[in-house]
N, C-alpha and C positions, 0 to 999 in steps of 0.2 A: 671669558667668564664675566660674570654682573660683576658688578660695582657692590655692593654687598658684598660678595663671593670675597673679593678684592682686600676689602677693608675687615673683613673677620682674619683673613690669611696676616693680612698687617696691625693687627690687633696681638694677635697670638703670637706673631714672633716678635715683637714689641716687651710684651710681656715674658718672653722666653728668654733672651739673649739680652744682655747691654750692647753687643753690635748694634743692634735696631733701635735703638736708643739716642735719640737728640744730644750731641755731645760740644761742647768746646774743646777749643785746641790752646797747645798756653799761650796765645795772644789775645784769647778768650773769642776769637769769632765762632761763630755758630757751624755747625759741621751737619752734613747730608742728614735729613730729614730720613722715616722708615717707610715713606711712600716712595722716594726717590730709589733709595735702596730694593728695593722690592720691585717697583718697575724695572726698574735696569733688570734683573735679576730674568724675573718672568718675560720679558722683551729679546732676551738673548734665547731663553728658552723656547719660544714662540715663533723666533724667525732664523734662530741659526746664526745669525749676522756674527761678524769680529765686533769685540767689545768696544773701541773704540768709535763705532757709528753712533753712541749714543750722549757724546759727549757734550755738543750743541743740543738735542734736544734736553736730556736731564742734567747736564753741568756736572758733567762724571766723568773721570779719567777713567784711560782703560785699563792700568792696575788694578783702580778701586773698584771697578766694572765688576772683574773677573775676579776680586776677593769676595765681592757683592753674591754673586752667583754661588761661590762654595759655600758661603755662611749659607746661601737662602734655601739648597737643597739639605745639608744639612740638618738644617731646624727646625724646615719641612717635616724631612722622614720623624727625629725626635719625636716631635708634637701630634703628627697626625698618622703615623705609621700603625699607631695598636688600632686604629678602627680603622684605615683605607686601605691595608693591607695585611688584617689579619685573613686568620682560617674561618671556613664556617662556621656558624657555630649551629645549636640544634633546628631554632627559628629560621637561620638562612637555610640548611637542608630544605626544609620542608618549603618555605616561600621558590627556592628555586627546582624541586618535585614537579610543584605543581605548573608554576612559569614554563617549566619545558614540557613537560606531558601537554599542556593544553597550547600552547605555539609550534613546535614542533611533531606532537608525537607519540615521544618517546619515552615512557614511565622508569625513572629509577636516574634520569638522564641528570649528572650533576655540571656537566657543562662541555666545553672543548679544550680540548690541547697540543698547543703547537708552538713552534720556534718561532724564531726571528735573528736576522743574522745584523749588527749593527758594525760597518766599515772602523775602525782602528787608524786613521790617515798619520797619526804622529807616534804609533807603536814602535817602542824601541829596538833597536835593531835585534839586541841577543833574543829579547821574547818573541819573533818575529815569526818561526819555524812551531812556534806552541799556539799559537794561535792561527795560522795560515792554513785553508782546507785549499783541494786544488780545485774542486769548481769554482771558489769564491776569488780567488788570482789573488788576495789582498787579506791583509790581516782583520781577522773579526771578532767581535765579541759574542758569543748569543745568549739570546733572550728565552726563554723559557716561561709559557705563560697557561694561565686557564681562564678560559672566559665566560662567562653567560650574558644573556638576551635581557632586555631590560626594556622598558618600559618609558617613555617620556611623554610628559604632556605637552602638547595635543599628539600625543600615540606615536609619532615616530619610531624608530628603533633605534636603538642605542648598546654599547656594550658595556661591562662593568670586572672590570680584573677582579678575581679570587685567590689567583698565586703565579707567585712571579719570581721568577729564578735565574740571577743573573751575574757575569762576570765569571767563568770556570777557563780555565785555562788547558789549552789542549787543542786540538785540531779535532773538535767536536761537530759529529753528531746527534739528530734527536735521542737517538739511541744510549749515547754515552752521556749526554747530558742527564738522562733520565738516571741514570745508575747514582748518581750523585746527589740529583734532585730531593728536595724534603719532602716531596709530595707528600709522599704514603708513609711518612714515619711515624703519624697518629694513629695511622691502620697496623701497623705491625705493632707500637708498643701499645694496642689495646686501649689506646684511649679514645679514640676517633667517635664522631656520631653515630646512633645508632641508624640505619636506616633500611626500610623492609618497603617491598613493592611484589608486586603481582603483574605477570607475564605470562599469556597462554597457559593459565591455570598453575604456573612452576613460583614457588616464593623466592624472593633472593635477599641477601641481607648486608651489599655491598653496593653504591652507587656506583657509578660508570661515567666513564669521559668519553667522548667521540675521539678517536682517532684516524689518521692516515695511514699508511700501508706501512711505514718505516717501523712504526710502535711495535712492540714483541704484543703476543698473544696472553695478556692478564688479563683475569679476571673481572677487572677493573676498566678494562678498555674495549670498544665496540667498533670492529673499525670497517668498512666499506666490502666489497666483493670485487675484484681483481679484473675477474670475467664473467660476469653475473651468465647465464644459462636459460633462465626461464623468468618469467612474467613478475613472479613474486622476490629473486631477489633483482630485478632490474627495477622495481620500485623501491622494494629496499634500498639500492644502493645510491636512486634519485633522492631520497627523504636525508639517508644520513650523509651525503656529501653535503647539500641543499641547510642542512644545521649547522654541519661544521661550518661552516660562513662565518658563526659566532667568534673566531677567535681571529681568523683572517683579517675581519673587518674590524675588530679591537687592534689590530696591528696598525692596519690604515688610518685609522681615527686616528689611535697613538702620533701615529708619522705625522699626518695633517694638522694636525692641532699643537704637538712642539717640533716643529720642526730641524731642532737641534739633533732628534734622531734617527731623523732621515738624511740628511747628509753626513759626510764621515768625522767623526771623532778629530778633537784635535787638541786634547788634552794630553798630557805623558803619564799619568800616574791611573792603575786602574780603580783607586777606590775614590777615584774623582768621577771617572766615569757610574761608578756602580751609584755612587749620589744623585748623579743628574738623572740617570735612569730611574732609579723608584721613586725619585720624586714627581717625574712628570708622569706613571702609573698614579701616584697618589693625588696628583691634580685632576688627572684626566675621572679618577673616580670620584672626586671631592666635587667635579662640572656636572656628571652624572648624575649625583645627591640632589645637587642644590637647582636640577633643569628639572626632574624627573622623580621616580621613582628610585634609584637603585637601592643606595644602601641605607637602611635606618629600621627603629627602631632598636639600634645596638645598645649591648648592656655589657660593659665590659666584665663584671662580675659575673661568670656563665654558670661558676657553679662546678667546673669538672676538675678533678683531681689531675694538679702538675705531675710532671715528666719528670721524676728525680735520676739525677745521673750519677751510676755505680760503677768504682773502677772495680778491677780485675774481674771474677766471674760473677754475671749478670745474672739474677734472681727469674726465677720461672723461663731460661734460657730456652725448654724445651719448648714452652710454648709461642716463644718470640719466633723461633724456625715451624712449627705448626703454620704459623698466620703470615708467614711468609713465603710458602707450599702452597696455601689456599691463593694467597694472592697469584700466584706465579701457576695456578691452577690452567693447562690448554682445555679441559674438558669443559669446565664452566664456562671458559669465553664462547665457544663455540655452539654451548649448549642455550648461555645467551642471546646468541646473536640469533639461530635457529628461532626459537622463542620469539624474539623481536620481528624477526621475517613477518613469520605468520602473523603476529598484532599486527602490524603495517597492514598488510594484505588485508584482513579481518574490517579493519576501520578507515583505510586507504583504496583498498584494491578495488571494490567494486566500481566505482564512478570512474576507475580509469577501462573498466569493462563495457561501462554504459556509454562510455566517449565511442 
């Protein structure tokens, strides 16, 4: 990240916490500065290393190393969590409509979604079996994520998390993850964006994520052709594997960029792990801001009526199961994707005829 970048992150947590806070000790000498701390912090994050590597260079034990590291995600997520990892809001719908229809495509396209499976090296033994899948040999955490295409100047590509869903316990798949998942609880309790597009003359009035094969068949999801047949979905299913990239390559960036969650976990406690992971989401989006284009503009005041929570029976219940029948609609995904076929083909298909 810039040096800029750097020093707003150490500003704010400066200002957030009296950890980060220039202190004396009762002999009165002077105690770790909030760039020290913060280095150390983002430097374990960045290369994975044991905490004690940094102790010649920033004069940090590796206790204070790795209380350094809890504070910093921590205060992180506090401080920058409502904007680098909230929800769309109506301006992002539309900013990212348009980002994908005209990069990719695909009109109505709200972005990708896919796992990630993160190694557990120091998972304790009794959680061992809740966490443990048999292709993966080893205990893992996954990631659950959504990503979109982003923009950097000078035009690179770049990705930018939308939602991120992480730490569930269980010998999960994308499948099961997804039943848990917050995703769609704005679309079920009626509050979500509004959003309407046009597709081979058909209206629809629900965005979509690209999917892989594993995804069940919602309305909400668009996912590839198994054994395509003829001409038009074998470009179809070149176009939307060819996007889904979008969330693959937010995984790789992720890994590349902190390397702390590319190799295995070596924490004991999982809501240490769930720290370190959305805060290097929230960095890795906070590099994207301040490189490029991704997120801005935000206003946190959006303006949409909160999610009030009622126990025993749930007001307008019937239409909370309505909108969760639409979602979970096979006719509409299919009638989508159909739909989508022929656009491709429509606006795709000819110059791969001319070829």
């Amino acid at each position: 990240m810039r040096k800029q970048l750097f020093m707003r992150i150490v500003e704010a947590l400066r200002n957030h916490s009296e950890y980060f806070q220039i202190r004396c000790d009762a002999t009165g000498k002077r105690g770790l500065s909030p760039i020290q701390k913060c280095t150390a912090a983002i430097r374990q994050l960045a290369y994975g290393a044991a905490a004690d590597q940094y102790n010649e260079y920033i004069i940090i034990g590796e206790s204070t190393a790795i209380e350094c590291l809890e504070k910093f995600c921590r205060c992180v997520i506090e401080i920058f969590a409502p904007k680098y990892l909230r929800r769309p809001n109506s301006e992002d719908i539309q900013r990212l409509l348009q980002l994908h229809s005209e990069r990719h495509g695909f009109p109505g396209m709200l972005g990708s979604i896919d796992c990630m499976h993160w190694k557990w090296k120091n998972c304790p033994v009794a959680w061992k079996g809740q966490f443990t899948r048999g292709d993966q040999g080893a205990p893992t955490i996954m990631l659950e994520a959504v990503a979109s295409t982003d923009l950097w100047i000078p035009r690179p590509r770049s990705t930018c998390f939308w939602h991120a869903f992480f730490g569930v316990a269980g010998s999960n798949n994308d499948i099961n993850v997804l039943n848990q998942s917050p995703l769609f609880n704005d679309v079920l309790n009626g509050v979500g964006p509004n959003v309407q597009f046009m597709v081979n003359n058909n209206n629809y009035t629900k965005g979509y994520y690209l999917a892989d094969g594993i995804y069940p068949e919602l309305a909400t999801f668009v996912k590839s052709f198994s054994f395509p047949e003829d001409a038009k979905r074998i470009k179809f299913k070149q176009m939307q594997e060819a996007a889904r990239k979008d969330v693959e390559r937010a995984f790789g960036v992720l890994q590349s960029r902190w390397a702390i969650v590319r190799g295995p976990a070596r924490f004991w406690h999982r809501d240490k792990l769930s720290d370190i992971m959305y805060a290097c989401i929230i960095l890795h989006n906070m590099i994207v801001e301040d490189e490029g284009e991704g997120l801005n503009n935000w206003d946190d005041d959006e303006g949409e009526p909160p999610i009030t929570v009622n126990q025993g029976s749930i007001q307008n219940f019937q239409q909370y199961l309505q909108r969760n029948a639409a979602l979970r609609d096979r006719e509409i995904h299919n009638d989508l994707r159909n739909d989508l076929v022929e656009h491709i083909w429509q606006h795709f298909g000819d110059s791969q005829r001319e070829n």
